[in-house]
C-alpha positions in Angstrom: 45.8 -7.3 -0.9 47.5 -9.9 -2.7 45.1 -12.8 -2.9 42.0 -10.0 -4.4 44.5 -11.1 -7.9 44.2 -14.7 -7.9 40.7 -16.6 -7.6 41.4 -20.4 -8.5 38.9 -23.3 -8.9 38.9 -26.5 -7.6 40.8 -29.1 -10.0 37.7 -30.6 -12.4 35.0 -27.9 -11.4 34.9 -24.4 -14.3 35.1 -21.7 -12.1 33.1 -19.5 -15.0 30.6 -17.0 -13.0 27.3 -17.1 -14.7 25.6 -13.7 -13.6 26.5 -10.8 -16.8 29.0 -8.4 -15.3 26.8 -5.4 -15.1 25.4 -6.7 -12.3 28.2 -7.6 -10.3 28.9 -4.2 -7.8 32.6 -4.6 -8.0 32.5 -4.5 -11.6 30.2 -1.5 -11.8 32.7 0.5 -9.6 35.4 -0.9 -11.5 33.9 0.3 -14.9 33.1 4.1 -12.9 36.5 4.7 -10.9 38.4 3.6 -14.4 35.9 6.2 -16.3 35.6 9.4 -13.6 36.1 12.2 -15.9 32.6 10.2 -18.0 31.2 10.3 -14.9 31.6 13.8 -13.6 31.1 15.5 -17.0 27.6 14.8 -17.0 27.0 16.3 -13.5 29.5 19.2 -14.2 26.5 20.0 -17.5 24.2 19.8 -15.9 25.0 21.6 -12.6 25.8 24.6 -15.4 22.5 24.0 -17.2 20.7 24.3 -13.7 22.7 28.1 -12.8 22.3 29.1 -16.3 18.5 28.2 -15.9 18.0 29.9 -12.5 19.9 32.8 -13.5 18.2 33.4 -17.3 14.5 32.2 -16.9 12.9 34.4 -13.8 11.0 33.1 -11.1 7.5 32.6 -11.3 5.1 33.1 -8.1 1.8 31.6 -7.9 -0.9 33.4 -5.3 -4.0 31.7 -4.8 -7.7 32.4 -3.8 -10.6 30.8 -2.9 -14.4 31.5 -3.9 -17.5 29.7 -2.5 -20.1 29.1 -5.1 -23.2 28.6 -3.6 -25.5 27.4 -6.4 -28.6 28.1 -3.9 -28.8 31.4 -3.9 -31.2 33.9 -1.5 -34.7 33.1 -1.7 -35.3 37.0 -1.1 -38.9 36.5 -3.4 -41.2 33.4 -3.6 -40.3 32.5 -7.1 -37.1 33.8 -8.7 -34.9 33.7 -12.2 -33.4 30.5 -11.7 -34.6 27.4 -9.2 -32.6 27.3 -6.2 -33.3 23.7 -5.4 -31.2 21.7 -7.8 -30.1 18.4 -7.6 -26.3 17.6 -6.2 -25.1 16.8 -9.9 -26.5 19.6 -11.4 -25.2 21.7 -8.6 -21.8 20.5 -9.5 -22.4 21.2 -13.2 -23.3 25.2 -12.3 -20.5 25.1 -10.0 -18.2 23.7 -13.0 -19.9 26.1 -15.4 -19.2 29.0 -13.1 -15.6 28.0 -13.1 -15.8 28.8 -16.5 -17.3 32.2 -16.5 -14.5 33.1 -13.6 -11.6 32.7 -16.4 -13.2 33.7 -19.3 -12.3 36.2 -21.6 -15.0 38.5 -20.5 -13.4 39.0 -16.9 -9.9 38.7 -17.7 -10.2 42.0 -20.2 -11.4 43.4 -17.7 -8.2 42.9 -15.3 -6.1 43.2 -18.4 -7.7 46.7 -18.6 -7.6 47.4 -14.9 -4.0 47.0 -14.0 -2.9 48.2 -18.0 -1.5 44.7 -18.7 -1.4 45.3 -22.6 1.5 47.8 -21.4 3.7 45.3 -18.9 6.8 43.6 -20.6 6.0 40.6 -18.6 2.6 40.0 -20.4 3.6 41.7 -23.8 7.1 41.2 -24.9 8.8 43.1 -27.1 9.0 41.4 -30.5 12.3 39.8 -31.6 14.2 40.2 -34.4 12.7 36.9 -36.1 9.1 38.1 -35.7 10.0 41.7 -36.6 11.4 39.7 -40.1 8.6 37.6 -40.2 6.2 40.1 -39.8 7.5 42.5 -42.6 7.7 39.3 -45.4 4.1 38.7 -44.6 3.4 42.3 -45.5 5.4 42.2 -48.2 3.6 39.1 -49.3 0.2 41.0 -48.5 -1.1 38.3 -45.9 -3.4 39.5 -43.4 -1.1 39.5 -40.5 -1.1 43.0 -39.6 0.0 44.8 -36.3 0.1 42.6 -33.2 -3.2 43.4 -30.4 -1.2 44.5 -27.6 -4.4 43.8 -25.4 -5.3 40.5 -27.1 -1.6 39.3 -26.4 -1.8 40.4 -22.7 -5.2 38.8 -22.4 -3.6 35.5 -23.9 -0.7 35.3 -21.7 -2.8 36.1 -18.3 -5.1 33.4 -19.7 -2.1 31.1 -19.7 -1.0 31.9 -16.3 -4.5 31.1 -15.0 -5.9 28.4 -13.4 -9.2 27.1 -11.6 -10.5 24.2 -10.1 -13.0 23.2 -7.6 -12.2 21.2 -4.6 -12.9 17.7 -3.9 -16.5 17.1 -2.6 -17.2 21.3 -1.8 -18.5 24.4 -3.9 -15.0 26.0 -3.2 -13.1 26.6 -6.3 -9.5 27.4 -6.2 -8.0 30.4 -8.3 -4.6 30.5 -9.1 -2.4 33.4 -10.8 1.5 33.4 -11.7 3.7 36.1 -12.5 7.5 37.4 -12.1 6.5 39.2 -9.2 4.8 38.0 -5.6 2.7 41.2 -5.6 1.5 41.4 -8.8 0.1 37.8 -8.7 -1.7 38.4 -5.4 -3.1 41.7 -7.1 -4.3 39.7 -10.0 -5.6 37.0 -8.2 -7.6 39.3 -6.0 -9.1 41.3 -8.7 -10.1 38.3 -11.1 -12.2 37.1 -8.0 -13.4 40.4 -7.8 -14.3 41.1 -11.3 -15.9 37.7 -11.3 -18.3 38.3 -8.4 -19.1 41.8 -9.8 -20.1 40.2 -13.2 -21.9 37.6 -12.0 -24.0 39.9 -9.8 -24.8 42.3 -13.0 -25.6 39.5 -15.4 -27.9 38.3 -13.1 -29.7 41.9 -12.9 -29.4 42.1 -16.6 -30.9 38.5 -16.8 -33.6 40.0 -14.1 -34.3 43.3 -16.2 -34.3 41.1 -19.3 -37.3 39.1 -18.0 -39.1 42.1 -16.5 -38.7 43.5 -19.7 -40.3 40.5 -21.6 -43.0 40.2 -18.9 -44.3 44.0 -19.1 -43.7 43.7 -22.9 -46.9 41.1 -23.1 -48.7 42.7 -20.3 -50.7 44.9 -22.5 -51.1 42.2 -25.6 -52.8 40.3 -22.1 -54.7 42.8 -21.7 -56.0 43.6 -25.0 -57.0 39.6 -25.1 -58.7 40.0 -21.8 -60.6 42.9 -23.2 -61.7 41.3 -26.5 -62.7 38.4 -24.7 -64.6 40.2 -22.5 -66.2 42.4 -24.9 -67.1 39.3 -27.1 -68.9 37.3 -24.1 -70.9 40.6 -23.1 -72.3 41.1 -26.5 -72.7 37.7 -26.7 -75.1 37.6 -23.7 -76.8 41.0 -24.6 -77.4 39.1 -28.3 -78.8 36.1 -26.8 -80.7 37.5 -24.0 -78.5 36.0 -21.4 -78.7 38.5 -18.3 -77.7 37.5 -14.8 -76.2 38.8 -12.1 -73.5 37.3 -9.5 -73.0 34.8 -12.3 -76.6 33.2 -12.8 -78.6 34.5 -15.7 -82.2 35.9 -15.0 -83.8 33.3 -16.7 -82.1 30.5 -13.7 -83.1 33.1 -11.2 -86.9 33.0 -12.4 -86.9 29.6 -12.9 -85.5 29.0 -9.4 -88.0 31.8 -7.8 -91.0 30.2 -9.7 -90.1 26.6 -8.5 -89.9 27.8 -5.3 -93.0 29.5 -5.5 -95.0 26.6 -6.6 -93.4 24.6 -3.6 -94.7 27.4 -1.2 -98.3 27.4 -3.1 -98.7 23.7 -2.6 -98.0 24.0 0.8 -100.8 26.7 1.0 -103.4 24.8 -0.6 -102.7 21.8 1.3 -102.7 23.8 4.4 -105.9 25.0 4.0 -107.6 22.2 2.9 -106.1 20.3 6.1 -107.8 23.7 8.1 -111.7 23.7 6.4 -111.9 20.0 6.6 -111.4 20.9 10.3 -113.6 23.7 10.4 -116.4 22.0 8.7 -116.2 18.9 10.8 -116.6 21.4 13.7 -119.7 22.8 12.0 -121.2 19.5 10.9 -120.6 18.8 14.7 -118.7 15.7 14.1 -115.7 17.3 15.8 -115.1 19.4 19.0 -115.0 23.6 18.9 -111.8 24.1 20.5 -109.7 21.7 17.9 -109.9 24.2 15.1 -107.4 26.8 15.7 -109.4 29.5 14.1 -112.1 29.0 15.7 -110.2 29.3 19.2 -108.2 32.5 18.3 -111.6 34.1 16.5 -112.4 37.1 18.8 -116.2 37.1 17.9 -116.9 33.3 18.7 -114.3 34.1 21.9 -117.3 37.4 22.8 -120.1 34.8 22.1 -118.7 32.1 24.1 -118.1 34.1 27.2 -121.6 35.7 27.2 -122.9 31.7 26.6 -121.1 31.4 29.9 -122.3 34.1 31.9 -126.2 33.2 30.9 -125.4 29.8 31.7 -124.3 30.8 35.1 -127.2 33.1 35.6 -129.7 30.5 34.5 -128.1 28.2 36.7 -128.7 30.3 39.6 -132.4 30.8 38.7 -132.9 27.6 38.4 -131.2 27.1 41.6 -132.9 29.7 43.2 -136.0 30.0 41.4 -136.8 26.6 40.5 -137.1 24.7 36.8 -140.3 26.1 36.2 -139.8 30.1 36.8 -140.7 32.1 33.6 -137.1 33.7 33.4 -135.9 30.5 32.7 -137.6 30.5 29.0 -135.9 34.2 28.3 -132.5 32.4 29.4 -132.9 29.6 26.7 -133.5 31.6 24.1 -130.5 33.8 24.7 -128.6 30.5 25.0 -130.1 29.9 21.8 -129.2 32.8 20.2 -126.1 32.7 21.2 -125.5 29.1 20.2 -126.8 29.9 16.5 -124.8 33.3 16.5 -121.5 30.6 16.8 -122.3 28.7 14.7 -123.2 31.5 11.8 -119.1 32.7 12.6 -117.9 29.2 12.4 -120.0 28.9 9.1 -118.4 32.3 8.0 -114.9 31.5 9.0 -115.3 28.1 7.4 -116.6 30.1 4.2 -113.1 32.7 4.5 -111.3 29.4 4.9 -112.7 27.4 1.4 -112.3 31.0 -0.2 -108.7 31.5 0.8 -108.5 27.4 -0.8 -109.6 28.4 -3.7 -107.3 31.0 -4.4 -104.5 28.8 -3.4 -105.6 26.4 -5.9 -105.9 28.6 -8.3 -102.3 30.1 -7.7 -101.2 26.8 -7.7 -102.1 26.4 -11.1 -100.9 29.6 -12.1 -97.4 29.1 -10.7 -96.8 25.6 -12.5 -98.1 26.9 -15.7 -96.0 29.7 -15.1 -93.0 27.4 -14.8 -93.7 25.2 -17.2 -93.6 27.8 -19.9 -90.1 29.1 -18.2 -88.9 25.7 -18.6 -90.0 25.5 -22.2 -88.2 29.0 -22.2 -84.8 27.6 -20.5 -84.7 24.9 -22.8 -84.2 27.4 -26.0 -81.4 29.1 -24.5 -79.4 25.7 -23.7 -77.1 26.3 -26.6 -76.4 29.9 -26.1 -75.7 29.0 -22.6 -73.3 26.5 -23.6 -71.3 29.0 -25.6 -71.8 31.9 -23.4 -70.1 29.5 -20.4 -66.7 28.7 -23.2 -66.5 32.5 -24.1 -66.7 32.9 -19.8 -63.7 30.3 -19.6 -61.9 32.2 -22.0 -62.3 35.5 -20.3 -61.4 34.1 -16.7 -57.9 32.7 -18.3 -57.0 35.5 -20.2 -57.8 37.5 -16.5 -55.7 34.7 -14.7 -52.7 35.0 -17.1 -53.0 38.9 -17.0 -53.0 39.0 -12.9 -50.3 36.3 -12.9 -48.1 38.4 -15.7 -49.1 41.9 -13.7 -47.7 40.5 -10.2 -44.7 39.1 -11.8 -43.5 42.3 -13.7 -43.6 44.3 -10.5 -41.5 41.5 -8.6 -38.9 41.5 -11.3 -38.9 45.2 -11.0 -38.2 44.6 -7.6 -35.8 41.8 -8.0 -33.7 43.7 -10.3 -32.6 45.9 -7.1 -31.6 43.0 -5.1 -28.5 40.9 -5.1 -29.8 37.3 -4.1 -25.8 35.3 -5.0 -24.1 33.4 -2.2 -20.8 33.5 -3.5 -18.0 35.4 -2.2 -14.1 35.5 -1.5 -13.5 33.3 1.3 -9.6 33.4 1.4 -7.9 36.4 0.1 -5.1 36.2 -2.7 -2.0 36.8 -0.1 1.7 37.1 -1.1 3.3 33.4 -2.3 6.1 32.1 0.4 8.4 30.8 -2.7 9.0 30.2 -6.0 6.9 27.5 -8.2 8.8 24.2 -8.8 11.0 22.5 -6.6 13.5 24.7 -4.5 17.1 25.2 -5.6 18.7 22.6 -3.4 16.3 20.1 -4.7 17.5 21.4 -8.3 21.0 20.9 -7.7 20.5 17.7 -5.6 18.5 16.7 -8.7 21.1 17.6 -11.6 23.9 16.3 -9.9 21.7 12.7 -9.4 21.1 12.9 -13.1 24.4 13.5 -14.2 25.8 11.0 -11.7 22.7 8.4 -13.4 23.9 9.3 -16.9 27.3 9.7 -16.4 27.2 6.0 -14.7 25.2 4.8 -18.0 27.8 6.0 -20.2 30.7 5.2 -18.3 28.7 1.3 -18.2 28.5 1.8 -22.4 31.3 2.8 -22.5 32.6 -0.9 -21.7 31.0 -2.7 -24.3 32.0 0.0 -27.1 35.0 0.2 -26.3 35.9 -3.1 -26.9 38.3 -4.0 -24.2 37.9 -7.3 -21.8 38.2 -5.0 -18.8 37.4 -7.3 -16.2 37.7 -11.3 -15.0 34.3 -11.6 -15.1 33.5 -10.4 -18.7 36.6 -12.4 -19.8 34.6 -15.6 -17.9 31.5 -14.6 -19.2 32.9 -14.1 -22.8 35.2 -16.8 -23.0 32.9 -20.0 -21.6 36.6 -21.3 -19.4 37.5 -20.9 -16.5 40.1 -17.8 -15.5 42.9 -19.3 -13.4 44.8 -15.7 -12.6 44.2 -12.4 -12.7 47.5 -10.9 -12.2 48.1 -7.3 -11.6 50.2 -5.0 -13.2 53.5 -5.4 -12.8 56.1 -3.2 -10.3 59.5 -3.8 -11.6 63.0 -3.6 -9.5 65.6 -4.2 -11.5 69.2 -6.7 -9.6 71.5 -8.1 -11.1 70.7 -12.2 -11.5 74.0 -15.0 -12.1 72.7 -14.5 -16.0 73.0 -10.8 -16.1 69.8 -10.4 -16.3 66.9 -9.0 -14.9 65.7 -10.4 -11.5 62.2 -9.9 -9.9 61.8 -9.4 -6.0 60.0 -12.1 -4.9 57.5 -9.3 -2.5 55.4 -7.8 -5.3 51.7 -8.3 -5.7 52.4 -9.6 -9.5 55.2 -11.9 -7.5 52.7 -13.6 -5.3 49.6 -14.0 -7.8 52.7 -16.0 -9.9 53.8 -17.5 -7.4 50.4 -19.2 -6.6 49.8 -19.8 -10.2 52.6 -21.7 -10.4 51.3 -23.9 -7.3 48.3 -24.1 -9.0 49.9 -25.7 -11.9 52.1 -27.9 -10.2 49.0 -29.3 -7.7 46.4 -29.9 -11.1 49.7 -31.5 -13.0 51.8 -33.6 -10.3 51.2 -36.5 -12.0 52.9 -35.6 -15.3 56.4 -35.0 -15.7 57.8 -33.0 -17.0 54.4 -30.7 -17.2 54.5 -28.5 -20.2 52.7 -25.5 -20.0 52.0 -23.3 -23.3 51.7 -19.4 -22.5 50.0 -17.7 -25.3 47.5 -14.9 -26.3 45.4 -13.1 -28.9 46.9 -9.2 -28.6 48.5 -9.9 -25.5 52.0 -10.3 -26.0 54.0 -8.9 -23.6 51.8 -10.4 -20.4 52.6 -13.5 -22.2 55.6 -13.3 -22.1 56.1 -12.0 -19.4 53.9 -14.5 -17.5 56.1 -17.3 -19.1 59.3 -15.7 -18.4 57.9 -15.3 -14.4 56.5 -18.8 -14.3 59.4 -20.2 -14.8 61.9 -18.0 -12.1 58.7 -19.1 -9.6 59.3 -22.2 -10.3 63.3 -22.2 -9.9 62.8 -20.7 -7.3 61.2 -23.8 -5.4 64.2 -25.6 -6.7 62.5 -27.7 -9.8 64.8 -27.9 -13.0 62.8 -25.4 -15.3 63.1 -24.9 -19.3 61.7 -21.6 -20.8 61.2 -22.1 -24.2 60.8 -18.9 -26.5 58.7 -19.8 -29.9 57.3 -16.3 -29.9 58.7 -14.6 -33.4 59.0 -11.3 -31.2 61.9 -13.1 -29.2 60.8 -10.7 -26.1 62.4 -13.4 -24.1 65.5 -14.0 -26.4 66.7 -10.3 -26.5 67.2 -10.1 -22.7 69.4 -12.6 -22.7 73.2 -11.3 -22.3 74.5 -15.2 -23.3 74.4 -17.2 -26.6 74.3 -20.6 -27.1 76.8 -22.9 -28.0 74.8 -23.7 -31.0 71.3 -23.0 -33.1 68.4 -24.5 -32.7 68.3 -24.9 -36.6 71.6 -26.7 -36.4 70.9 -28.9 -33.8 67.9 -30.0 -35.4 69.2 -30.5 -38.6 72.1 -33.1 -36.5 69.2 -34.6 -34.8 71.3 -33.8 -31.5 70.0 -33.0 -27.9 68.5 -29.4 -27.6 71.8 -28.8 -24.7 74.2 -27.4 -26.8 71.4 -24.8 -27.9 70.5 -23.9 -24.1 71.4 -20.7 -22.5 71.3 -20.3 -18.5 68.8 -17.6 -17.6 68.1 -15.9 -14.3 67.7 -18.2 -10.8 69.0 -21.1 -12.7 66.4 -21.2 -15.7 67.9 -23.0 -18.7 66.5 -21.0 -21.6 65.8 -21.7 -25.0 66.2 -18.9 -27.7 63.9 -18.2 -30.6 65.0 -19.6 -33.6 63.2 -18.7 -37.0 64.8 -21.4 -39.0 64.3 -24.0 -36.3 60.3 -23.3 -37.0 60.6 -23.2 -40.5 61.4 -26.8 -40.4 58.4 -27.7 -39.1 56.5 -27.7 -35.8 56.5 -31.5 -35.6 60.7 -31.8 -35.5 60.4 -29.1 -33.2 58.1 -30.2 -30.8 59.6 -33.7 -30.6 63.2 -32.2 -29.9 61.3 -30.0 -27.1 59.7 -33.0 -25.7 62.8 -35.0 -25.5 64.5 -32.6 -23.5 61.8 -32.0 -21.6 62.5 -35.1 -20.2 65.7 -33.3 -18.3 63.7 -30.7 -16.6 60.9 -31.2 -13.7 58.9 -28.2 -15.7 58.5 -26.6 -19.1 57.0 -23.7 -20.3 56.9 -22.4 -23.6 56.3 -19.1 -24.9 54.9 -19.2 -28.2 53.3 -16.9 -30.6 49.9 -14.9 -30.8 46.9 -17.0 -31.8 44.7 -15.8 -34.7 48.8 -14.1 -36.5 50.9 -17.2 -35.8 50.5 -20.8 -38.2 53.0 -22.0 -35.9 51.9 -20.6 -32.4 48.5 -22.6 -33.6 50.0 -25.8 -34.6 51.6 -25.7 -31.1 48.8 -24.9 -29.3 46.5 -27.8 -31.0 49.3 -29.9 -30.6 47.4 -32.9 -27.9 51.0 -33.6 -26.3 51.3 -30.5 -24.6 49.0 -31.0 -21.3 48.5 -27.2 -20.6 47.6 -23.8 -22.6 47.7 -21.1 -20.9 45.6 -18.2 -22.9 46.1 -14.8 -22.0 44.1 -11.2 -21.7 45.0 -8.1 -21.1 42.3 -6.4 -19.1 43.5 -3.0 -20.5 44.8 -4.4 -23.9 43.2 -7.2 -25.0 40.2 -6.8 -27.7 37.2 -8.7 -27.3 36.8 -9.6 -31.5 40.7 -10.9 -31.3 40.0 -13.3 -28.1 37.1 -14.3 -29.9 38.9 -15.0 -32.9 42.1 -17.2 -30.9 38.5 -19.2 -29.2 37.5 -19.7 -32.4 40.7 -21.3 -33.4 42.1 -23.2 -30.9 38.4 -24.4 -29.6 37.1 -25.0 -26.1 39.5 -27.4 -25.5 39.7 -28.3 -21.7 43.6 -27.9 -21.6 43.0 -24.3 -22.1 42.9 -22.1 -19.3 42.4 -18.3 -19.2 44.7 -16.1 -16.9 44.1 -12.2 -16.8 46.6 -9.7 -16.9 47.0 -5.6 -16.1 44.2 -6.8 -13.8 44.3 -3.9 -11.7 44.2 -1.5 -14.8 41.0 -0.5 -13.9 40.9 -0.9 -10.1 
């Protein structure tokens, strides 16, 4: 316990920590266990704050639904409203735009209406006295303010207590509703959801009906176009002469039957002219009677030719039988003869049938192509009124395209109208909410008592600085640029009765010990010089100076060295104890240039002691030291306890004064003023004789 008050450095070496005290632990928990109550009084607020929310603001319960949005749709018809295959982004943009729809105004008056919102205090409040006042001086001023819309403030506060968003990478969107009450925000979750789905399904049959509207609405302007157009090709044609059927006019038909008429008369003629050079070669007898076809299939030469046979036969058997030379034989040739010349008078008449049937196909030959020729010439005439007959036919068959295509598309929005083709529905019911929104009440309190305990330790850590005081060894380090010998603690008095009469110390007290080794201290770092002389002194810090001095110097009795305590402090704290006075005054003995031992008075443990003389100082510091330093000669230590630096000429003039090996500067961790320590720095500079030793260390332990 003891040694926590003294932390010496080795002789030579500044024992001056360089890291600022606000990061040191033990200084932080110094600075918070000297300034509790700043500490709690923060947490103490805000715990309050926290009840006094909870129990003034109600709770607030969020249930939450989810809708799929399918932006494909049905495909109950082959072509609907809208195109069902979109792109992914422009799926997301519907889906996004349907987000829209599901918390606009347009639904929510509807739920606002439903559950008779513009009645609940929750989402209407009654109006305070402020409003009330501001309301009547804006009447009284005439601005436009009017009465408050019961139903447009409900619809704004539901509109504020909703939320939507679509989840990551899906078509699900996520409806959220608060209010006071778990219920009611799972009923109005449920029934925006609801309303949403039922609007979107009628403005999609209103959009439906809207088009079937439009369609039938231009179904008879179509077909009072395709009758014009009609009308104006038919007279057209009738004008012009330009009759067909099946799409050809008669004039193409004719022309097309008289070219293939003149093809079928050239193949006539040629075929007969190929058949009565045949027949006439046969008659001429260059070619053989069964080649000609006619001739074969001719009945007549067929008769003639057989009866040639049999009276061939038969004058074959008479000659046979009767000999060359029988007189039948001569009736038999001239049969043969006959017969021969009656075939050859039907080959010569088929051959005449056959040039006769030439002739006409010549001559119908030439008729045809004449014929055609004078359609062509005729064909030629109408080109142009063909040309425009075949534009005004174009225009009909479009107008009758766009008619049919308008006619089948009416009756399929009539019949789309009846059907609901959307996808989306209510995938997760609104159900009641397990707790309260924000963070649960032990995580409230856990949370105000962690910032209170934060901003309590922030203020209790400002608090330091402002207030002014070294507070700690470190600071006074830190602050000072020396070295801080001692840090004694505060001292436990127990008063006995010493050979002086005075007051005694009990050599077992933690103030005792850190003294104790101080002195050791001083008598290790000056063994070399003797007497060592030791000025105490201090900014603000007078009694621990003196106190110090007046306890360095029974320390040191007490190891048996001849000790002088010196008292230049104009407070005399030192002098008034004594119960003894001196043979003589300081002032006097100075004046007689005698030794300083008529002027001594014996002190506790054996201390000589000598009192505080003004008028010895008002002679000067100079005769004063030099009387001190020759009888310092007498003693083994000195130490001298002399005024406060930055008040005292004299106490300054002392402490510059080179002779003296050792100043011992003084702070009060509870006393002591950072702007006065300053000041006493300032003045007796950062001399290295100078050492810094801390009192009422423990004042904020």
């Amino acid at each position: 316990m003891p040694s926590r008050f003294f932390v010496g450095a080795e002789p030579g070496k500044p024992d001056v920590t360089p890291e600022p005290w606000f990061l040191d632990p033990r200084e932080i928990g110094q600075a918070l266990r000297a300034r509790w109550a700043l500490v709690l009084t923060p947490v103490v607020l805000l715990l309050v704050a926290a009840v006094a929310w909870l129990a003034l603001v109600p709770p607030l319960y969020a249930a939450v639904t989810q809708i799929l949005i399918d932006p494909r749709g049905i495909q109950v018809v082959k072509d609907g409203v809208t195109p069902s295959d979109q792109a992914s982004d422009a799926s997301l943009l519907l889906v996004d735009s349907q987000i829209r729809v599901l918390i606009s105004d347009d639904v929510l008056r509807q739920v606002v209406s439903r559950f008779k919102l513009d009645q609940d205090p929750e989402f209407v409040r009654p109006a305070t006295l402020l409003e009330t006042v501001k309301s009547g001086l804006s009447s009284l001023l005439g601005a436009s303010g009017g009465a408050p819309d019961d139903t447009l403030t409900a619809l704004r506060a539901l509109r504020e207590r909703t939320a939507a968003r679509r989840l990551e990478r899906s078509f699900v969107v996520e409806l959220s509703v608060t209010s006071e009450e778990r219920q009611k925000s799972a009923n109005l979750a449920q029934a925006i959801a609801e309303t949403y789905l039922t609007t979107v399904s009628q403005a999609q049959a209103q959009v439906t009906r809207k088009a079937g509207e439009a369609v039938a609405s231009r179904l008879g302007e179509l077909q009072n176009d395709l009758r014009e157009a009609e009308d104006k090709a038919q007279k057209f044609r009738a004008a012009n002469n330009l009759i067909g059927t099946r799409g050809q006019l008669v004039s193409e038909q004719a022309l097309t039957q008289l070219n293939q008429q003149l093809g079928a008369a050239r193949a006539r003629a040629g075929e007969l002219r190929g058949r009565l050079a045949q027949i006439e070669a046969v008659a001429n007898g260059r070619a053989d009677l069964n080649s000609v076809t006619e001739i074969v299939q001719s009945t007549t030469i067929s008769q003639l030719r057989s009866q040639l046979a049999q009276i061939e036969a038969a004058r074959a058997d008479t000659v046979s039988n009767l000999g060359p030379r029988h007189p039948t034989l001569r009736t038999g040739e001239l049969q043969v003869q006959t017969l021969r010349n009656d075939i050859n008078a039907e080959i010569r008449r088929i051959a005449a049938a056959t040039r006769n049937d030439y002739r006409s196909a010549l001559a119908n030959e030439a008729s045809l192509a004449a014929t055609l020729e004078s359609r062509k010439k005729e064909a030629l005439s109408v080109d142009k009124s063909f040309v425009r007959l075949r534009e005004l036919e174009r225009q009909v068959e479009a107008s009758r395209a766009v008619y049919e295509a308008f006619l089948v598309r009416a009756r399929e929005l009539q019949e789309q109208q009846r059907l609901d083709t959307s996808t989306s529905r209510i995938i997760s019911p609104a159900s009641l909410p397990a707790r309260r929104l924000g963070p649960p009440i032990p995580a409230i309190f856990a949370a105000a008592v962690a910032a209170g305990l934060g901003i309590g330790a922030a203020l209790a850590l400002l608090a330091v600085p402002a207030a002014g005081r070294i507070g700690s060894r470190r600071r006074l380090q830190q602050l000072a640029g020396l070295p801080v010998i001692a840090a004694l603690p505060v001292r436990a008095r127990t008063k006995t009765r010493g050979r002086a009469g005075g007051e005694a110390l009990r050599a077992d007290t933690a103030y005792d010990v850190a003294v104790a080794r101080l002195c050791s201290r001083l008598q290790r770092d000056f063994a070399a010089t003797r007497p060592a002389i030791v000025l105490v002194t201090s900014a603000d810090d007078r009694s621990g100076k003196s106190e110090l001095a007046r306890s360095l110097a029974a320390s040191a009795a007490l190891d048996g060295q001849r000790v002088l305590l010196v008292d230049a402090d104009p407070e005399a704290m030192i002098s008034r104890d004594l119960r003894s006075t001196a043979k003589r005054g300081v002032a006097e003995v100075l004046r007689t240039h005698s030794g300083l031992g008529d002027a001594l008075v014996e002190g506790p443990t054996g201390v000589k002691i000598l009192p505080f003389d003004d008028a010895a100082l008002s002679l000067g510091t100079g005769a004063y030291t030099g009387a001190i330093l020759t009888t310092a000669s007498s003693f083994d230590a000195v130490f001298m306890d002399i005024g406060l630096i930055g008040t005292d000429i004299a106490a300054e003039r002392l402490a510059q004064d080179q002779r003296f090996p050792a100043l011992l500067l003084t702070a009060s961790a509870a006393r002591s003023g950072v702007t006065r320590l300053r000041r006493a720095l300032d003045a007796i500079g950062r001399d290295p004789r100078v050492h810094l030793v801390m009192t009422d260390a423990d004042a904020e332990a």
